[in-house]
C-alpha positions in Angstrom: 49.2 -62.9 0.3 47.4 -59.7 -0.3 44.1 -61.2 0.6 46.2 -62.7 4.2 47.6 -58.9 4.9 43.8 -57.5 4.1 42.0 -60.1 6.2 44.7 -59.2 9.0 44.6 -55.4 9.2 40.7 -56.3 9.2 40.5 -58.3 12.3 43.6 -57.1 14.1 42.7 -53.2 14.7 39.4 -53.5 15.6 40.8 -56.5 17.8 43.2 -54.3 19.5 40.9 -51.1 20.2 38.6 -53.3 21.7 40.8 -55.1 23.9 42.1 -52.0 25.0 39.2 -50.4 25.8 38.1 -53.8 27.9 40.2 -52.9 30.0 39.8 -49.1 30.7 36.9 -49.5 32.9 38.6 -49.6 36.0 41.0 -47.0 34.5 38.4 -44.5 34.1 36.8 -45.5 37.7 40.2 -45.1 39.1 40.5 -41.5 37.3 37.1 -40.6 38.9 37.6 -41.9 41.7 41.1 -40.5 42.6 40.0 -36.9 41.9 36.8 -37.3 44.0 37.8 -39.7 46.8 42.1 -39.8 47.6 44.7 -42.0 47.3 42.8 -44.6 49.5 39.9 -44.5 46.9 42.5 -45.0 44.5 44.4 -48.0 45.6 41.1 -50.0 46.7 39.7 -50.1 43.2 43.2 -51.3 41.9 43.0 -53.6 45.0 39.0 -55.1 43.6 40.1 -55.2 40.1 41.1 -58.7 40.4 37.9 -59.3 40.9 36.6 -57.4 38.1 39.2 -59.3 36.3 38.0 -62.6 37.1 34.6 -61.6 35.6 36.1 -60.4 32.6 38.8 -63.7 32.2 35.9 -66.2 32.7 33.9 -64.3 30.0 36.8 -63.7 27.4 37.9 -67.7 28.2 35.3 -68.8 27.4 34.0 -67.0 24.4 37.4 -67.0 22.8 37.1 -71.1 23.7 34.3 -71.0 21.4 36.1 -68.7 18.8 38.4 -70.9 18.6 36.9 -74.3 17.4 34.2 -72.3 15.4 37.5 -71.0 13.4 38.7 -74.6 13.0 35.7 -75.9 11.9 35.0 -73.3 9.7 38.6 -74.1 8.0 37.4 -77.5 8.3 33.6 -76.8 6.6 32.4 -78.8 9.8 29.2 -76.7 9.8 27.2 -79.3 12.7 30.5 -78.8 15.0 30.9 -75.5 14.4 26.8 -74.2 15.2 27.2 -76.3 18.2 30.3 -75.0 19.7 28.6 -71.5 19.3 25.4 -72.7 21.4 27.1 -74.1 24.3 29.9 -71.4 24.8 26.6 -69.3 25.4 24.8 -71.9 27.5 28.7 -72.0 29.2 28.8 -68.2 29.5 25.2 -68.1 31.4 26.2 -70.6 33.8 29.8 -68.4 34.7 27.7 -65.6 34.8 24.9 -67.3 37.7 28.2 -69.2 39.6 30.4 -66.0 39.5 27.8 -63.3 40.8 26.4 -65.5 44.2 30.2 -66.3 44.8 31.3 -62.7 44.6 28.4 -61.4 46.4 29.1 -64.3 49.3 32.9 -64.1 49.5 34.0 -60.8 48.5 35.4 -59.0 51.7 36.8 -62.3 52.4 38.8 -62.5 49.2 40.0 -58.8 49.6 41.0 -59.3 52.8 43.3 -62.2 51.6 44.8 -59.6 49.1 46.2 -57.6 51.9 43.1 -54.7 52.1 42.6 -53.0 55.3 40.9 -50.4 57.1 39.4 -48.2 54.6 40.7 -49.2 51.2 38.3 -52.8 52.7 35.6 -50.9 52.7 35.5 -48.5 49.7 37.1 -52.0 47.9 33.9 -54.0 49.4 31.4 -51.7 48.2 33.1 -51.4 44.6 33.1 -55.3 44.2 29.4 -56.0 45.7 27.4 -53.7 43.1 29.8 -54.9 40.5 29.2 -58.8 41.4 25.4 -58.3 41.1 25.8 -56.8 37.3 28.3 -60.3 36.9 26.3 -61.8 34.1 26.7 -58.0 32.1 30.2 -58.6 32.5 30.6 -62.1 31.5 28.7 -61.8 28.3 30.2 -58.4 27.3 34.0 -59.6 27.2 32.6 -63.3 26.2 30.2 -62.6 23.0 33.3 -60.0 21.6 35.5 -63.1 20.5 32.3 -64.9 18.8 31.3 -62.7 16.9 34.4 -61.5 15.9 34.6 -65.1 13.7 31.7 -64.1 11.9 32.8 -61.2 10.5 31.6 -59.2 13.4 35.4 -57.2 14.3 34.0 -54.1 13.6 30.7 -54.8 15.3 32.7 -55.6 18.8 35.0 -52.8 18.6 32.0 -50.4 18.3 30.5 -52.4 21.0 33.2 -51.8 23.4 33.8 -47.8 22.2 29.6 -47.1 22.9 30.2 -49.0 26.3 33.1 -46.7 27.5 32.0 -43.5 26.4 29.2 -44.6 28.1 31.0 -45.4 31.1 32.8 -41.9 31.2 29.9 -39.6 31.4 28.0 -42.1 34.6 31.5 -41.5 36.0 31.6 -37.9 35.8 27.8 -37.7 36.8 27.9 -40.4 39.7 31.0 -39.7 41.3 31.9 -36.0 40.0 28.4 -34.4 40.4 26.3 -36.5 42.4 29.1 -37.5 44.9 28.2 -41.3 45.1 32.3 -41.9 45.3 32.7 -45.6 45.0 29.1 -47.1 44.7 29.1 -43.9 41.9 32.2 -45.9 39.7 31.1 -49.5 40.1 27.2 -48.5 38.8 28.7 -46.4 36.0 30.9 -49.6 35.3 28.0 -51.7 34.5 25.7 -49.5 32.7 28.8 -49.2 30.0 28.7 -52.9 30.2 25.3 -53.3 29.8 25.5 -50.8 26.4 28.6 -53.5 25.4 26.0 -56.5 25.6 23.7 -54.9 23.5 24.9 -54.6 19.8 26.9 -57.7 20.2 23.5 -59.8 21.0 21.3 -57.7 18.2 24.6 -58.9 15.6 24.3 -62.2 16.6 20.5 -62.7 16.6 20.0 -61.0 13.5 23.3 -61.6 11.6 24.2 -64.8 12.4 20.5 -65.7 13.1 21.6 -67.4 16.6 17.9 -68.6 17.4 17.8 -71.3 14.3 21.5 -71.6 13.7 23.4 -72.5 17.4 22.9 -75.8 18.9 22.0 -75.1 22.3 21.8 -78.5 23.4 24.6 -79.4 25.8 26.8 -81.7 24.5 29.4 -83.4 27.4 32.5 -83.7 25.2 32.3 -80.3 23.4 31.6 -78.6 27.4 34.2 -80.9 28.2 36.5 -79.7 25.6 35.1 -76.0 25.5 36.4 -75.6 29.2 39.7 -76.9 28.2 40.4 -74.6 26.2 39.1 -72.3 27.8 41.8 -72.3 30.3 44.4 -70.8 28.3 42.4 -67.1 27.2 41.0 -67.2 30.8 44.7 -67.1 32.5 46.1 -65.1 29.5 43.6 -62.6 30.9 43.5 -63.0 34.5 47.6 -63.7 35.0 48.2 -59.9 34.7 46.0 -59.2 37.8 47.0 -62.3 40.1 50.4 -60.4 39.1 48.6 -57.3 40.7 47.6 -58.8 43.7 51.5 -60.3 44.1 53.1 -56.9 43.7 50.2 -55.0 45.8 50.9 -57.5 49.0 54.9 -56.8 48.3 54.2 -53.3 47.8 52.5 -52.9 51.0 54.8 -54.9 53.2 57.8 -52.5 52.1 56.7 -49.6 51.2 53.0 -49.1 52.5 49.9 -47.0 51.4 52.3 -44.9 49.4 53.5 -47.7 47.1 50.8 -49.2 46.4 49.1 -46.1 45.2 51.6 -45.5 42.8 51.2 -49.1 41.7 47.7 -48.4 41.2 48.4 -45.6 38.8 51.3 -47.7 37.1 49.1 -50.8 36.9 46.1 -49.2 35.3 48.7 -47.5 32.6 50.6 -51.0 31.8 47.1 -52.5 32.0 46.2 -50.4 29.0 49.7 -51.6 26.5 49.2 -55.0 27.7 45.8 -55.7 26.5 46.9 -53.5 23.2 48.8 -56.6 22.5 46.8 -59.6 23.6 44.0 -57.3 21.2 46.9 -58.2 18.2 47.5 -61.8 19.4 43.2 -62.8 19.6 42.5 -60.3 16.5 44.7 -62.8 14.9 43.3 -65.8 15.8 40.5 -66.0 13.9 42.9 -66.0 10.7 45.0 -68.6 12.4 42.6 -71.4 13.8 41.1 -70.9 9.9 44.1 -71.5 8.3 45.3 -74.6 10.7 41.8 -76.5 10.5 42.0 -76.0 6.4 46.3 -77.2 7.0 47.2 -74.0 5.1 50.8 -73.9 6.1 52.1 -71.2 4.7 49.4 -68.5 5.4 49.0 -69.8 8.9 52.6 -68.7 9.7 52.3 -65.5 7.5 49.6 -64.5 9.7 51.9 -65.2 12.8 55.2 -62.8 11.3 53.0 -60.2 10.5 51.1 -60.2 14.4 55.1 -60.5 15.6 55.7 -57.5 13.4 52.5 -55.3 14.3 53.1 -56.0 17.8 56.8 -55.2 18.1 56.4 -51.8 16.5 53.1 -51.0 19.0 55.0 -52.4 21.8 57.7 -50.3 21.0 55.4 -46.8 20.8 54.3 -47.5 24.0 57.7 -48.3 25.7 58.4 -44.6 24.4 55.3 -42.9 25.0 55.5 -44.3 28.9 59.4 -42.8 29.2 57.7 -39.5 27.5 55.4 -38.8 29.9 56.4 -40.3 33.4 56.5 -36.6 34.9 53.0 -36.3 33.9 51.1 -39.5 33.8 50.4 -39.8 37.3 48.8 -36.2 38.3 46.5 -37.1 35.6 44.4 -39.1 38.1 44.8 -36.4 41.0 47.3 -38.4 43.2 49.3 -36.6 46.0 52.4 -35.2 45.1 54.8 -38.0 47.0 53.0 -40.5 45.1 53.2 -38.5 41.4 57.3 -38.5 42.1 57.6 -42.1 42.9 55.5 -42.8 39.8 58.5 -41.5 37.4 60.9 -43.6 38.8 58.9 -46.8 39.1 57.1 -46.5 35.5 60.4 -47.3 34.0 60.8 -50.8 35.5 57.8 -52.0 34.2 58.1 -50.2 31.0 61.4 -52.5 30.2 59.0 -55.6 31.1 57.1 -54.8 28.3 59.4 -55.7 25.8 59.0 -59.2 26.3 55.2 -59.1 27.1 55.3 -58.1 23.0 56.5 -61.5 21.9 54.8 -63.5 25.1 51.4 -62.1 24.5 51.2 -63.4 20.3 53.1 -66.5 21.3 50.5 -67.5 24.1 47.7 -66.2 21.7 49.0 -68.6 18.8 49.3 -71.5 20.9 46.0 -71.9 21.9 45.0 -70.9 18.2 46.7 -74.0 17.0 44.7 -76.3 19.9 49.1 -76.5 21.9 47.2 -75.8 25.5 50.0 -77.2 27.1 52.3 -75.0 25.6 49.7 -71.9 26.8 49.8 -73.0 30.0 53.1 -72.8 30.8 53.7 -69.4 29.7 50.5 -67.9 31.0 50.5 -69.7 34.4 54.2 -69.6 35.1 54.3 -65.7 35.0 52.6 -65.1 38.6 54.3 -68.5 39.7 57.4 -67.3 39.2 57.0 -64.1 40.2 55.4 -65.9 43.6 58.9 -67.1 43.8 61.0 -64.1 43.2 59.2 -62.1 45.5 59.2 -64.3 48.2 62.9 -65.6 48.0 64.7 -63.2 45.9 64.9 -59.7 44.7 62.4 -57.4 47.9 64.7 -59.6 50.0 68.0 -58.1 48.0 66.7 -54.5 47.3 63.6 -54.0 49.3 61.3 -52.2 47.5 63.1 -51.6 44.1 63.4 -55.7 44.1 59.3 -55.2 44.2 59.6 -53.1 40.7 62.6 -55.0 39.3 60.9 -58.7 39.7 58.3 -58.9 37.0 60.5 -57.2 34.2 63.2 -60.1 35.1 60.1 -62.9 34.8 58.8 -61.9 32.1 62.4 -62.3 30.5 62.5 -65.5 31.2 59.7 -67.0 30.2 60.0 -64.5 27.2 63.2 -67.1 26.6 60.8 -70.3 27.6 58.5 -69.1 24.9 60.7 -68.6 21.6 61.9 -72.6 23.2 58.4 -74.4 22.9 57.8 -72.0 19.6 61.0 -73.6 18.1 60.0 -77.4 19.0 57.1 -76.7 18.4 57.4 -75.8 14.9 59.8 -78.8 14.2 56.4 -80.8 15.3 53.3 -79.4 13.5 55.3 -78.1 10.5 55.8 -81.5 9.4 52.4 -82.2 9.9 50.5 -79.7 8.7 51.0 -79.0 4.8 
């Protein structure tokens, strides 16, 4: 087991930094942009970064889809499966890339307008999403290459990837939007040059590491798209669920308590953002250990690798939880918000900090299930989140408590399917543990 614990602490960390620092781009925007624009500057990048999200989700679903099955097959020593899952997750990855940048650039101010943006947090949200929608393909194949080539070896490759990229992003920040006083159009540019910097090691580690060129299959192949995009479905939600939860609260947020609440949101959202993707960093840093061990039906090192991402998780979950309650006064001033908004921030921080207790155990669970090729199982957990939380906001708790039901919903979902989880983990294991020896 030595080897297991070794192989884990190898994948995971560099995992989990990277991850974390996926997700930091909009952070740092937001921190630019609040000191150098307002609060209205503020809440319309929280209000685009669903959008931003979606990039992101249809990058990481799919290149964790390919992860995936290259890990199986690799436990399997299918070497003709596994080359040619590699080459069409990047064929697969253009073609998001192409689709995803014209449908952004067509149907943005639509789409923000259906998330409840008005006046000027439309326009500063317009002109974020419209420069960032024409560097789509950046973004699609820097969160989308990170999962590949961490299943050849490559952890420590992506996580330097992903650090270059947002120290990168940082200083175009501060020079854009702090010096030059481009404001939003400053943030979104500054976003994709650190992306661009992402794309760039990961490509040279593939190409000349895992000599791409002579071994992928780039061929298409109907049943392994077919099955690719399947998959697929399961990392793309795990990543995109937290911001259709965004644009739920954000639309509750404004109905009962206006510009004012959904600013602080925007400062709370870009914090949880940060512990949330800590974990899913522990549950897909795993994966490549797990999808190994289940394709060569190695029982017992499969689940050892499970305990120890529970484990690892809990105890990070549980930092953060802490760290949160520690600096609630704080947090919020950090990214120049009024002083109304840096109050309410305390108060509301807390609510979601209790929800991320059971994001720990949700965010490994979901990540195993797709490891092990149980989608259904996935699905449920990932997609019921913002469908439940659809249904407590509309019928339940803003209607009880106004705007504290807002902050008290997604703790109380995320219980619950925390509860549906450990279920399907249980059956479950009565199923495949039988099976695989």
């Amino acid at each position: 087991m030595k080897v297991v614990r070794r192989e884990f602490w190898k994948n995971v960390l560099p995992s989990m930094i990277a991850f974390a620092f996926t997700g930091v781009y909009a952070i740092v925007d937001g921190f630019f942009v609040g000191r150098n624009v307002g609060d209205a500057g503020l809440a319309a990048i929280n209000m685009a970064y669903p959008l931003v999200a979606l990039i992101q989700a249809a990058g990481l679903g799919l290149g964790m889809a390919g992860a995936i099955q290259i890990a199986i097959n690799k436990g399997k020593k299918d070497e003709q499966e596994e080359r040619r899952y590699l080459g069409n997750a990047i064929i697969l990855l253009a073609v998001a890339g192409i689709v995803l940048m014209a449908g952004l650039s067509l149907a943005h101010i639509r789409i923000l307008e259906m998330f409840g943006a008005t006046g000027e947090i439309l326009s500063y949200a317009g002109i974020y999403i419209k420069i960032i929608a024409a560097g789509a393909m950046l973004q699609v194949f820097s969160t989308g290459m990170v999962p590949l080539i961490r299943n050849y070896d490559g952890a420590m490759t992506a996580m330097c990837a992903m650090v270059a990229g947002f120290v990168t992003n940082i200083i175009f920040d501060w020079y854009f939007v702090s010096i030059k006083g481009y404001g939003i159009a400053g943030a979104a540019a500054a976003t994709l040059i650190g992306q661009m910097v992402t794309v760039v090691p990961c490509m040279v580690y593939l190409i000349v590491k895992v000599r791409l060129m002579r071994y992928a299959i780039f061929k298409p192949a109907a049943n392994t798209i077919k099955y690719l995009a399947l998959i697929a479905i399961s990392p793309f939600g795990l990543t995109l669920s937290p911001n259709i939860v965004i644009i739920i609260i954000n639309k509750s947020a404004i109905a009962y308590g206006g510009e004012l609440a959904v600013s602080c949101y925007a400062v709370v959202s870009y914090v949880i953002c940060v512990a949330q993707l800590l974990m899913q960093g522990i549950g897909d840093g795993a994966q490549p250990l797990i999808g190994r061990y289940y394709g060569s039906s190695n029982k017992e090192e499969m689940l050892h690798v499970r305990r120890m991402a529970y484990r690892f998780g809990g105890g990070v979950m549980l930092g953060c939880v802490i760290l949160l309650y520690l600096t609630r006064s704080r947090m919020a001033g950090v990214f120049g918000v009024s002083e109304s908004v840096e109050k309410l921030y305390g108060t509301v921080i807390l609510y979601f900090a209790a929800g991320l207790i059971f994001a720990a155990f949700l965010r490994v669970t979901t990540s195993y299930f797709y490891a092990v090729e149980q989608n259904l199982e996935a699905y449920v957990l990932i997609y019921g989140e913002p469908l439940l939380l659809s249904l407590c906001m509309a019928f339940l708790f803003p209607k009880i408590w106004g705007l504290a039901g807002v902050w008290t919903a997604p703790a109380f979902t995320q219980c619950c399917l925390a509860l549906v989880g450990l279920i399907l983990l249980k059956m479950l294991d009565k199923r495949m543990l039988g099976k695989v020896k």
